[in-house]
C-alpha positions as a printed NumPy array, in Angstrom:
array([[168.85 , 101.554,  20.606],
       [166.667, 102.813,  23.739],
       [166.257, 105.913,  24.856],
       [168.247, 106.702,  28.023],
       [165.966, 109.859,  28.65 ],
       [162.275, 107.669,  28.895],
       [161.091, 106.305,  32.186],
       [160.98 , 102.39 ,  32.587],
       [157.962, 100.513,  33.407],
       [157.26 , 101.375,  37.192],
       [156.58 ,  98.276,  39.856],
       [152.713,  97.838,  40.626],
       [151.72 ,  99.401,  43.624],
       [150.202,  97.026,  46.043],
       [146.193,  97.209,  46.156],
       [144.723,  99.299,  49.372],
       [143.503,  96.864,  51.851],
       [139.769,  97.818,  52.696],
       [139.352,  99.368,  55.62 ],
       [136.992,  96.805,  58.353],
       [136.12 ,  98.02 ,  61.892],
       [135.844,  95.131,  63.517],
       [132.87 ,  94.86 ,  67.414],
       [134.515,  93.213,  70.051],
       [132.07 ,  94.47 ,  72.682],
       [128.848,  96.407,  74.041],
       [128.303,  96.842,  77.075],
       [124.807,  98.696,  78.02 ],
       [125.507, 101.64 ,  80.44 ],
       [121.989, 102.158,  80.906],
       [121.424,  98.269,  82.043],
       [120.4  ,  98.269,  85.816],
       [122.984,  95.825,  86.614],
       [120.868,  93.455,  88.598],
       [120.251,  90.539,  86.853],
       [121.728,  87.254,  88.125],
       [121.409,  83.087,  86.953],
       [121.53 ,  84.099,  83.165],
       [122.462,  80.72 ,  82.557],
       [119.324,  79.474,  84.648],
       [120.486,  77.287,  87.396],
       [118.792,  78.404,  90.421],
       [115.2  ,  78.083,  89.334],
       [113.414,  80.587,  91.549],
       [116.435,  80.679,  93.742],
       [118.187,  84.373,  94.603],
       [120.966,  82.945,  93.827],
       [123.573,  82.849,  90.621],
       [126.208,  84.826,  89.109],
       [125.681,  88.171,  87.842],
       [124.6  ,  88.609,  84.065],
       [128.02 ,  88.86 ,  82.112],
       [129.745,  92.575,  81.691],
       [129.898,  93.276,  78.869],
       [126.302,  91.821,  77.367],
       [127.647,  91.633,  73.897],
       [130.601,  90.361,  72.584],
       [131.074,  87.375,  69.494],
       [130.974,  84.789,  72.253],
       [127.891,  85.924,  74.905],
       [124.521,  87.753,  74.348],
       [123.482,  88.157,  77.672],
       [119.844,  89.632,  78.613],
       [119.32 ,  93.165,  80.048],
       [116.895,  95.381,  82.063],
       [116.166,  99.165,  81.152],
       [114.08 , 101.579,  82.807],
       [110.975, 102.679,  80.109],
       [111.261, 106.11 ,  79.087],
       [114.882, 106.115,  78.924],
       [117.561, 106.235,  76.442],
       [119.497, 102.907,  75.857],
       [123.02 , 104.016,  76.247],
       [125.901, 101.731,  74.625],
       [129.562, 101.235,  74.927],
       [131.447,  99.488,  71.949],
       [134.714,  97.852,  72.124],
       [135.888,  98.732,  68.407],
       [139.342,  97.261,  66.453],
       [139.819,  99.063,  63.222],
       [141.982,  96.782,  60.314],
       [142.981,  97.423,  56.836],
       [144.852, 100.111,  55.185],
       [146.064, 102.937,  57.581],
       [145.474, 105.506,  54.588],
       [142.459, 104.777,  54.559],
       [141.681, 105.32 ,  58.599],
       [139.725, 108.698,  58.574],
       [136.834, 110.095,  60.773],
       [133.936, 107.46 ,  59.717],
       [130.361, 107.509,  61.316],
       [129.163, 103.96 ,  62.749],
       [125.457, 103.737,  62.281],
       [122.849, 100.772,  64.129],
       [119.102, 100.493,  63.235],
       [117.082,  97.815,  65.19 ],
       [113.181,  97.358,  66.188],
       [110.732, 100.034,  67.408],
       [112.538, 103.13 ,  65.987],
       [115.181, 102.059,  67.825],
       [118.673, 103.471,  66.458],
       [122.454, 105.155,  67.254],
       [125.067, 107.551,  64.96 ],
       [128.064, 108.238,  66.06 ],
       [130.084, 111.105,  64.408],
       [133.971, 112.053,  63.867],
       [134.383, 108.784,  65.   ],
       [138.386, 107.981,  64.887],
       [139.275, 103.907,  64.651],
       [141.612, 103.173,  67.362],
       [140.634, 105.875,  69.592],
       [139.344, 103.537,  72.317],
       [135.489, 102.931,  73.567],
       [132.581, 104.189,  71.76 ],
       [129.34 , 105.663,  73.899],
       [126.371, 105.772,  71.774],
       [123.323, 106.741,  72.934],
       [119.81 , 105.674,  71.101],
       [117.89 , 108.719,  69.618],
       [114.789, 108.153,  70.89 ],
       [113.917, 106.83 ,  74.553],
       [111.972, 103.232,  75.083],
       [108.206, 103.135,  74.651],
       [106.636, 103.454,  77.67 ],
       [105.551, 100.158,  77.908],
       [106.362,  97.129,  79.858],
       [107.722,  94.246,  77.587],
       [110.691,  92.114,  76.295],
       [112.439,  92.907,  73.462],
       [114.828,  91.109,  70.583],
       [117.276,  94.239,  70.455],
       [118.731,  93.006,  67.178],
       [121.332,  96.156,  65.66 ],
       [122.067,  95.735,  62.087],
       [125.437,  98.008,  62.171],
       [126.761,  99.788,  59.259],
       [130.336, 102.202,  58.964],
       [130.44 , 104.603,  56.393],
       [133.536, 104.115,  54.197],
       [134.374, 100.936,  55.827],
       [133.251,  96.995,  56.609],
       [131.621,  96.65 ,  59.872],
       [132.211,  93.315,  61.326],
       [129.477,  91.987,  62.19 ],
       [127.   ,  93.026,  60.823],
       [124.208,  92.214,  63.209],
       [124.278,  91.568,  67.156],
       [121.576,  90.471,  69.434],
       [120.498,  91.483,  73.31 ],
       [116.918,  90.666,  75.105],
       [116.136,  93.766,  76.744],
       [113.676,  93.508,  79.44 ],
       [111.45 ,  96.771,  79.955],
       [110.855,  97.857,  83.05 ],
       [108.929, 100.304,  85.157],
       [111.258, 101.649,  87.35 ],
       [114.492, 100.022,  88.742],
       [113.624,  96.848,  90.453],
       [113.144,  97.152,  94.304],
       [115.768,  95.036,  96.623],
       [116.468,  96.195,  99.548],
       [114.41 ,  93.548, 101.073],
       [116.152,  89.83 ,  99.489],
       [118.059,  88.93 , 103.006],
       [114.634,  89.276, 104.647],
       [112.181,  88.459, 101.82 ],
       [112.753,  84.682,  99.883],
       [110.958,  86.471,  96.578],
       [113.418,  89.614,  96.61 ],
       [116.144,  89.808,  94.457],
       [116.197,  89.962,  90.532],
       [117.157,  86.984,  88.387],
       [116.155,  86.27 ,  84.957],
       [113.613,  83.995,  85.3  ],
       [112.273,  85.83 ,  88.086],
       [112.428,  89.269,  85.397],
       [110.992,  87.422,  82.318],
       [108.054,  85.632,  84.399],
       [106.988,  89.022,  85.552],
       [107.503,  91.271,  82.494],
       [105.116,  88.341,  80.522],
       [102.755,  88.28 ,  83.318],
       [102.499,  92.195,  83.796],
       [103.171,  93.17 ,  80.12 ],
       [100.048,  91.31 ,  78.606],
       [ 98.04 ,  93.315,  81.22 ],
       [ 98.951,  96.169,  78.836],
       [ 98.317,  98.996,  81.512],
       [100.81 , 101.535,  83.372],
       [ 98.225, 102.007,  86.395],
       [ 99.611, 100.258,  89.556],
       [ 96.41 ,  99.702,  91.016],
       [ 95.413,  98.219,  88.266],
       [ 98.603,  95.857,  87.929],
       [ 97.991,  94.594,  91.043],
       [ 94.11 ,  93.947,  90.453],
       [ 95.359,  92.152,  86.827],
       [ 97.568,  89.556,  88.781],
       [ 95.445,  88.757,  91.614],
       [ 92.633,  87.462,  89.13 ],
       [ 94.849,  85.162,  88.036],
       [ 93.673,  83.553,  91.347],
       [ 90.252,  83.997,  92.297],
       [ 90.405,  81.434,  94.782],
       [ 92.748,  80.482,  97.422],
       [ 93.256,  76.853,  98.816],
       [ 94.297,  75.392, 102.506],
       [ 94.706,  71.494, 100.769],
       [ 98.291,  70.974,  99.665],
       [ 97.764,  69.415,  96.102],
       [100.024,  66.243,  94.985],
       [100.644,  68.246,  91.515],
       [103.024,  70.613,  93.637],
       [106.609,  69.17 ,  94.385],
       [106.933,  69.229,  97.805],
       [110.07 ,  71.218,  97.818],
       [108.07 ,  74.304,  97.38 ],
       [105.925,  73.622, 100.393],
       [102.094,  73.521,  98.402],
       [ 99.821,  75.652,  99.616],
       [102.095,  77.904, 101.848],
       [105.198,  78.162,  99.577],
       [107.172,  79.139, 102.655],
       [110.344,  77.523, 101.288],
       [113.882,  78.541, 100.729],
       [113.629,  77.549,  97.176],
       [112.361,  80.76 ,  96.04 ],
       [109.004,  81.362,  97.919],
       [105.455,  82.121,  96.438],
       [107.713,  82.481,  92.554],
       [106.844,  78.874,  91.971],
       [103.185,  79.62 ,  91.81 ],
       [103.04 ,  80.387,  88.488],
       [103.784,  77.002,  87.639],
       [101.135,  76.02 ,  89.574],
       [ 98.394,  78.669,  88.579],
       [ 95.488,  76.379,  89.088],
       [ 96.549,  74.535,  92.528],
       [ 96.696,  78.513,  93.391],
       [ 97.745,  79.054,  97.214],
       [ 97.045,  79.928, 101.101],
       [ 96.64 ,  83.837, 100.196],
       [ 99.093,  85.302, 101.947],
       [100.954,  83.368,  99.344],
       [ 99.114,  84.856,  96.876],
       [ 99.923,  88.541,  98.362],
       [103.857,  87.475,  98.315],
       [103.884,  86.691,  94.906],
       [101.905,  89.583,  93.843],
       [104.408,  91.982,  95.813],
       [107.28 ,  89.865,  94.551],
       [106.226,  91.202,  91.438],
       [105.743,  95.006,  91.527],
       [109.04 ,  94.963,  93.433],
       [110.627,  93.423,  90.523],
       [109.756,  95.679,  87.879],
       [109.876,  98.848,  89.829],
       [105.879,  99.23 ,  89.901],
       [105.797, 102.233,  92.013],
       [103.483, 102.519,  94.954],
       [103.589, 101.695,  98.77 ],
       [102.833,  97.882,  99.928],
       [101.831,  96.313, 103.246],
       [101.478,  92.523, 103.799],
       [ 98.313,  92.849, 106.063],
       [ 96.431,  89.975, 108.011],
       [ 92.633,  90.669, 108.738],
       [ 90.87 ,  89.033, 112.017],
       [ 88.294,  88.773, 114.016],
       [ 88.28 ,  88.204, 117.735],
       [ 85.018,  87.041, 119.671],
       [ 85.915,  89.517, 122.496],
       [ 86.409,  92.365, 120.279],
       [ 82.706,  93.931, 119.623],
       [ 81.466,  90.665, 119.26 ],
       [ 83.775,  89.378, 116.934],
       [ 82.258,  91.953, 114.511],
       [ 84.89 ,  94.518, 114.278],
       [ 87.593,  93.902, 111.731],
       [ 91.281,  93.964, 113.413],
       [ 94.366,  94.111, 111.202],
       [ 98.483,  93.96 , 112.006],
       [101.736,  93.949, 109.459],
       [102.081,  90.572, 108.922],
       [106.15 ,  91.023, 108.856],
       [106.045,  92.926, 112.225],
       [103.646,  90.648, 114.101],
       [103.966,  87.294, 112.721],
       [101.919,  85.951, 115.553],
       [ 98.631,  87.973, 114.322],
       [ 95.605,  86.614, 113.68 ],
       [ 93.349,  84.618, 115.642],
       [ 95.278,  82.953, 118.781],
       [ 92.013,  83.361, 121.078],
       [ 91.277,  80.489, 123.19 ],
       [ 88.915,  79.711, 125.894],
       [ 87.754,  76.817, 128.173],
       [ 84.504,  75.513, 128.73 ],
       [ 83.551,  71.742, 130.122],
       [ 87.294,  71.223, 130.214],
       [ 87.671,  71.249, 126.648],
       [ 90.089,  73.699, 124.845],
       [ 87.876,  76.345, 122.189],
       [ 89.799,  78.12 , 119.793],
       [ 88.245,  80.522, 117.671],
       [ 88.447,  81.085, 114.013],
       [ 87.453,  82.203, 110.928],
       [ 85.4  ,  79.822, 108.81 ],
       [ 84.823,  80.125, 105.012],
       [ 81.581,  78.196, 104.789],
       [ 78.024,  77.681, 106.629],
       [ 78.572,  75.542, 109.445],
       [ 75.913,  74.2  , 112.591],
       [ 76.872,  74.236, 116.439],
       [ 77.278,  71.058, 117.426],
       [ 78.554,  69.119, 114.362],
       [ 81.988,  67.84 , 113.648],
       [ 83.636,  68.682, 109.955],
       [ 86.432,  66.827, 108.347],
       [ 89.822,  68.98 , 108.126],
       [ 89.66 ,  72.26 , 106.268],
       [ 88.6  ,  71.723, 102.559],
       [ 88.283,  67.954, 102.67 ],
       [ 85.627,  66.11 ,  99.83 ],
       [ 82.805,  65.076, 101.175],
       [ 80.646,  61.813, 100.796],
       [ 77.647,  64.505,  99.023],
       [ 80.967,  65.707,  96.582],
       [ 80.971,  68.904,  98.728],
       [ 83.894,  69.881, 100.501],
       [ 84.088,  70.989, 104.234],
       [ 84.547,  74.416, 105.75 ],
       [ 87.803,  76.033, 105.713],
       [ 89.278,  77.349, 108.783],
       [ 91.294,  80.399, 108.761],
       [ 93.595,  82.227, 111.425],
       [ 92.983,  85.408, 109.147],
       [ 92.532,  86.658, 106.014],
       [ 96.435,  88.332, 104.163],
       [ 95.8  ,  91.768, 102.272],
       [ 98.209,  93.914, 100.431],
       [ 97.245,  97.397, 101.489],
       [ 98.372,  99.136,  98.475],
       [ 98.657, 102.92 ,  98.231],
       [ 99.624, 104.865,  95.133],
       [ 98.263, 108.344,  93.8  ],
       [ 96.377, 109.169,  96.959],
       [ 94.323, 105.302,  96.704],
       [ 94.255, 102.582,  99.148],
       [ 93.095,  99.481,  98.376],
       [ 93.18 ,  96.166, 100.302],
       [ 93.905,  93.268,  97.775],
       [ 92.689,  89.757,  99.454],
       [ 94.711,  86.768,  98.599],
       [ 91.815,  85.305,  96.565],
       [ 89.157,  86.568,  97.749],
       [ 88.492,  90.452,  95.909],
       [ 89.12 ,  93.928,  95.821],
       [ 88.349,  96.023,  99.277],
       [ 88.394, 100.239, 100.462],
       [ 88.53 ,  99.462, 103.654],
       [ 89.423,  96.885, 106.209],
       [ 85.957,  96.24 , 107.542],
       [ 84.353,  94.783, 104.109],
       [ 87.093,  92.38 , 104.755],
       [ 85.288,  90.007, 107.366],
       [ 83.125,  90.113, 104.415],
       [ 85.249,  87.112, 102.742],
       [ 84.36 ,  84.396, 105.587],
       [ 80.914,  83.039, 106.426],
       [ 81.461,  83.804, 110.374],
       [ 83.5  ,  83.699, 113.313],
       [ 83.086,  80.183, 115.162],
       [ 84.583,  79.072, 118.461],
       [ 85.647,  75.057, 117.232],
       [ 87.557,  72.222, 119.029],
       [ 89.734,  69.514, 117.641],
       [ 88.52 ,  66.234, 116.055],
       [ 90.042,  63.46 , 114.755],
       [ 92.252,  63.665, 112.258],
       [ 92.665,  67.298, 111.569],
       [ 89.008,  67.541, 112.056],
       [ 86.527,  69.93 , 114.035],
       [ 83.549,  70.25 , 116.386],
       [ 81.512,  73.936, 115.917],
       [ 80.931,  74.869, 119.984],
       [ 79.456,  77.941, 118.968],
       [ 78.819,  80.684, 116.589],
       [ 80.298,  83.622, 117.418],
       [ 79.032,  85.934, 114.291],
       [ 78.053,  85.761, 110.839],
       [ 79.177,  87.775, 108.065],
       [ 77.642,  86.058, 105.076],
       [ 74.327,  84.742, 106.131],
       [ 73.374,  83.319, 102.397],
       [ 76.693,  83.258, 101.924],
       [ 78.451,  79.47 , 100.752],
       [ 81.722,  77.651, 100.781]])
């Protein structure tokens, strides 16, 4: 007979469900909230959608840009699951590249958006990096485990104020990765020498449209409304007119935040200015009709002066600027002027020549052309030398 007093077998309980926190989201609060075309259909174009908001979730990794020297501030969309017993104050932990890491403490699931905040600050550096967090949740599951964001390190915040005015203003992502490659291998925080580091990537400038260009872009002036002077750096070694070159260049510093004053500047000379030996100079942008528009009259032909990048004789007729010649040589370039940046940063100016070199002062600038030359037209795009005005370079060649 049983015993009425003993206890019965009592039902299983059912098993705790582990505890999972589950990342719906991060959005990067330190991002500078500029970049457009992530999904690259605009080319060089200003144009596109804005980079998604937020950069992270199981469906999108979109690309960001950071300031260097700061911290990389986070906010996670978080959805805690399993048992409710189990729901205490956990800490949500993230280690990825460079040192880079974030804690959170007391953390309560459910209790809406996280803001994390990376315990050290970006190298000072300009580069691109694969931000890949490996998360981890003490006490619970994180789900997932790993997430991945390009972050693009930048100077300063990227200038533009300038992209209804200026075709290479405005930040886009191939516009921010072709200049964080081009400026980051330069491995140097000195503007001046930023600016010296991407003008010898073109030594020499060119007034011959090249074939290998599409024609969209408008070879060798890239004035174009498909994005400007960008598309030179597809085009490296057809390089440009150089105020091309000094677009792209400023395009550049502007997006990355490269700190420092810039001036598109064209540099002249005028036959009835000291002889055509003094150097003259105007903001490009201002006076758009600067340069050398001199013309006189003599035996009822029309002379026009310019600035030629070669030896030349009075008298003799050249094939249109830069043309081949039967010797293999190539004929005398004329020029209205020569296009500068006038850079200034830490109490230095410097006048970077499309091109052509390094300056301190406008007046070594006449020093890029052979001489000044009064010319008339020839046949097909040619020109006849009426005179020599001045010469800069006597020895100097084409």
């Amino acid at each position: 007979m049983a015993d009425p007093t003993r206890e019965g077998p009592r039902p299983e309980e059912a098993p705790e469900e582990a505890p999972t926190i589950a990342l719906r989201s991060i959005e990067f609060r330190s991002d500078h909230g500029l970049l457009k075309d992530c999904k690259g259909q605009s080319r060089w174009k200003n144009a596109g959608d804005p980079c998604p908001v937020p950069e992270w979730t199981p469906e999108v990794s979109a690309p960001v840009s950071i300031s260097m020297g700061r911290n990389v501030v986070i906010r996670l969309g978080l959805e805690s699951g399993g048992d409710a017993r189990a729901a205490a104050p956990r800490e949500i932990r993230a280690a990825g590249p460079m040192g880079l890491s974030f804690a959170s403490r007391n953390l309560v699931p459910g209790g809406g958006p996280l803001d994390l905040s990376s315990a050290r600050k970006l190298e000072r550096r300009i580069q691109k990096i694969d931000l890949t967090l490996t998360w981890s949740a003490s006490g619970a599951a994180m789900s997932p485990r790993t997430t991945s964001n390009v972050v693009y390190v930048t100077m300063g915040r990227p200038q533009t104020d300038r992209q209804h005015v200026w075709q290479e203003d405005g930040v886009t992502l191939k516009r921010m990765d072709t200049a964080v490659s081009w400026i980051g291998r330069l491995d140097t925080l000195d503007p001046h020498e930023i600016v010296s580091g991407l003008l010898f990537r073109f030594p020499t400038y060119t007034l011959k449209p090249s074939p290998r260009v599409p024609r969209e872009y408008h070879h060798p002036t890239y004035l174009n409304d498909a994005g400007g002077a960008w598309a030179m750096t597809e085009y490296v070694e057809e390089t440009g007119e150089c105020q091309a070159i000094v677009r792209l260049v400023r395009a550049m510093l502007r997006q990355l935040g490269i700190p420092g004053r810039t001036r598109m500047i064209v540099v002249w000379g005028d036959p009835n200015v000291g002889g055509g030996r003094r150097a003259l100079s105007a903001d490009l942008e201002e006076k758009p009709w600067a340069g050398l528009d001199v013309t006189t009259t003599s035996r009822g032909r029309l002379w026009r002066a310019a600035l030629v990048d070669g030896p030349v004789e009075e008298g003799k007729t050249y094939p249109a600027s830069h043309t081949r010649m039967p010797d293999g040589s190539y004929s005398p370039g004329l020029n209205r002027y020569e296009a500068c940046l006038e850079f200034s940063h830490g109490g230095l100016t410097r006048y970077y020549a499309g091109g052509a070199g390094v300056f301190g002062d406008v007046q070594q600038i006449l020093s890029v052309f052979w001489g000044l030359i009064w010319f008339s037209a020839a046949e097909n795009d040619g020109f006849r030398v009426e005179k020599i005005v001045a010469v800069y370079r006597p020895f100097g060649g084409a």
